[in-house]
Each structure stands twice: as structure tokens, then as C-alpha cells.
C-alpha positions as CSV (number, residue, x, y, z in Angstrom):
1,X,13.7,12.1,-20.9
2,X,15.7,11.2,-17.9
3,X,15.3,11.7,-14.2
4,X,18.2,11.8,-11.7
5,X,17.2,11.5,-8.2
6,X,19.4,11.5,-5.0
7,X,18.0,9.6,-2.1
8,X,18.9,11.0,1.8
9,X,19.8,7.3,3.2
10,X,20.7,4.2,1.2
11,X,17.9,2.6,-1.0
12,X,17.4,-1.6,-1.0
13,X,17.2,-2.8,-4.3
14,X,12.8,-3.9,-4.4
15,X,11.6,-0.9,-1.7
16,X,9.5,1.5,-3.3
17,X,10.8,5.3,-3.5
18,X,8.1,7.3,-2.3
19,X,7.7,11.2,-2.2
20,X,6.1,13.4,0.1
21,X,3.0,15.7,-1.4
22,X,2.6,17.8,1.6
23,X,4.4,18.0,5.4
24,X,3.2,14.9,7.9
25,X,2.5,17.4,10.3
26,X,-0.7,18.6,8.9
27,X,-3.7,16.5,10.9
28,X,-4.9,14.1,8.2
29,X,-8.2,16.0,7.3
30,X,-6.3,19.0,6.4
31,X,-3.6,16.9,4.8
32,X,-6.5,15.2,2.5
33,X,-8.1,17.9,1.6
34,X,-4.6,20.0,0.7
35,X,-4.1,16.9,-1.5
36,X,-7.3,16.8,-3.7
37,X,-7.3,20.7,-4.0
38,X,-3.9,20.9,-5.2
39,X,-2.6,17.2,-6.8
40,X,-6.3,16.0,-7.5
41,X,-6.2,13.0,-5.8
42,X,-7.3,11.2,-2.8
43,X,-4.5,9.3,-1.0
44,X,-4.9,6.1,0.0
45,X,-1.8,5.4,2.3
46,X,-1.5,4.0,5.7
47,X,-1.0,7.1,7.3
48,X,-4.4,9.0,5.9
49,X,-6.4,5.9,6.5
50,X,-5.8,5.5,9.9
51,X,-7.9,7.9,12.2
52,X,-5.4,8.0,14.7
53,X,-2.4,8.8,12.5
54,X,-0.4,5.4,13.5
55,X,-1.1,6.1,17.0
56,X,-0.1,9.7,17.5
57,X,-3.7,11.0,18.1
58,X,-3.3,14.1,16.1
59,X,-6.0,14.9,14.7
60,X,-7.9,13.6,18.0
61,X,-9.9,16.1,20.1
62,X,-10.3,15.2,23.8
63,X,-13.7,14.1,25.4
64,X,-15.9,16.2,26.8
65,X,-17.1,13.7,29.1
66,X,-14.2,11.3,30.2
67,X,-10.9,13.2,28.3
68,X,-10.8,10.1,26.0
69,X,-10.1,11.0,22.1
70,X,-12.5,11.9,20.1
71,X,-12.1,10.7,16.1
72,X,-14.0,9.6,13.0
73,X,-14.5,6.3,12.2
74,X,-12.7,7.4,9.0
75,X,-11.2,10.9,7.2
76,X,-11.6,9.8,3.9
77,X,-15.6,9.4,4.0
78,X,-16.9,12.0,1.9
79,X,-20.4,12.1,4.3
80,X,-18.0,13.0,7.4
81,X,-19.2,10.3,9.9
82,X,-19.5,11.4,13.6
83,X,-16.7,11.1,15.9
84,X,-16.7,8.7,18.9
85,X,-14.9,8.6,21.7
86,X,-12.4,5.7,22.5
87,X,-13.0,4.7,26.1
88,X,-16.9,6.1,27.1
89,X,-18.4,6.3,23.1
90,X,-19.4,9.9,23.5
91,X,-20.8,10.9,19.9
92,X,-20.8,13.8,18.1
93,X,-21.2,15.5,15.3
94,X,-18.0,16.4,12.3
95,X,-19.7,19.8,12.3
96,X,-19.3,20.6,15.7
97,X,-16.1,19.7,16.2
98,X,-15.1,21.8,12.8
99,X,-16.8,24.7,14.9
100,X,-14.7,24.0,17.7
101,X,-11.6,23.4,15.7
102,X,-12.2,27.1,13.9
103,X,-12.7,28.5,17.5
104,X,-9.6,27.5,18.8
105,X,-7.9,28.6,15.2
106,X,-9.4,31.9,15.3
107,X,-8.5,32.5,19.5
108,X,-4.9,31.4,18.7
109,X,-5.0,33.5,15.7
110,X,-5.8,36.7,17.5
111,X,-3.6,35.8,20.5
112,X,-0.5,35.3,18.5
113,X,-1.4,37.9,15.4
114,X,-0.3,34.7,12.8
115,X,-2.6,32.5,11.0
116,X,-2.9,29.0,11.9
């Protein structure tokens, strides 16, 4: 068999072509977990290994205490470590901030009549 692919911008000769499995604007958790349900794998790259997402914070929730971002030490942990804060270490848990994620889901949800 034979595969024809046509590339958007110019290729060097040595780079790696790489493909995209699922939109970079998913927040990493929800891009991992779209990954392993649906390609059966658990991806390794430098984007999904980075907590905060090469800098972008996106999957970061702000600090109840000092407004500093809260993250995990990693998204790829399987016992889904606590999340620290950057600047003043607040801990808590990966459950509470699922709760609070789903909150904030289910308010925009009903504000907006679309599912998020």
C-alpha cells in the first residue's frame, strides 16, 4: 500500500511529521483521557507532560488564597496527585477541584443551554 500526504507549510528533510489526535485546545486532562478512550494510548509529548501546557496555564485554576495557579504536579499520574499552588503552596485535593470544575460546567451549561 501507499500513502500520499500533503503537508500545510514546507517539510525539512530529517523533522518528524507528526499528526494531531485531538484539538490543543482541550486542557491536558481532558485531552489525555479523550486519547486513552478513543486511540488506547497514553501520550507522552511535551505538551501533555507539562502541567502548565508550555506556559499557557490552561488547565490551571486560580488560588483560593493568593490567586496564584493551582496544578498537579503531573496529569499523567494515574493516583491524581494534589494540586499546589505556584506562589503561596496552597494544597488541595484532584477531587475537589473535579467538583469545582463540574460546577462551573454544569452553571455554564444551564446559562448558555450548550454543553461544555
Amino acid at each position: 500500500g501507499h500513502v500520499t500526504l500533503k503537508a500545510k507549510k514546507s517539510i525539512p528533510k530529517g523533522d518528524p511529521i507528526t499528526i494531531n489526535y485531538c484539538t490543543v485546545l482541550l486542557n491536558t486532562e481532558t485531552r489525555l483521557t479523550k486519547l486513552k478512550n478513543t486511540k488506547y494510548f497514553i501520550c507522552n509529548c511535551s505538551l501533555c507532560l507539562d502541567p502548565t501546557e508550555k506556559g499557557t496555564f490552561m488547565s490551571a485554576v486560580i488560588c483560593p488564597k493568593c490567586k496564584g495557579n493551582l496544578l498537579p504536579e503531573s496529569f499523567s499520574d494515574p493516583s491524581y496527585p494534589d494540586w499546589q499552588c505556584d506562589k503561596c503552596q496552597f494544597v488541595t485535593t484532584h477531587e475537589k477541584v473535579t467538583k469545582l470544575i463540574d460546577a462551573v460546567k454544569n452553571s455554564y451549561n444551564k446559562i448558555t443551554g450548550k454543553i461544555a
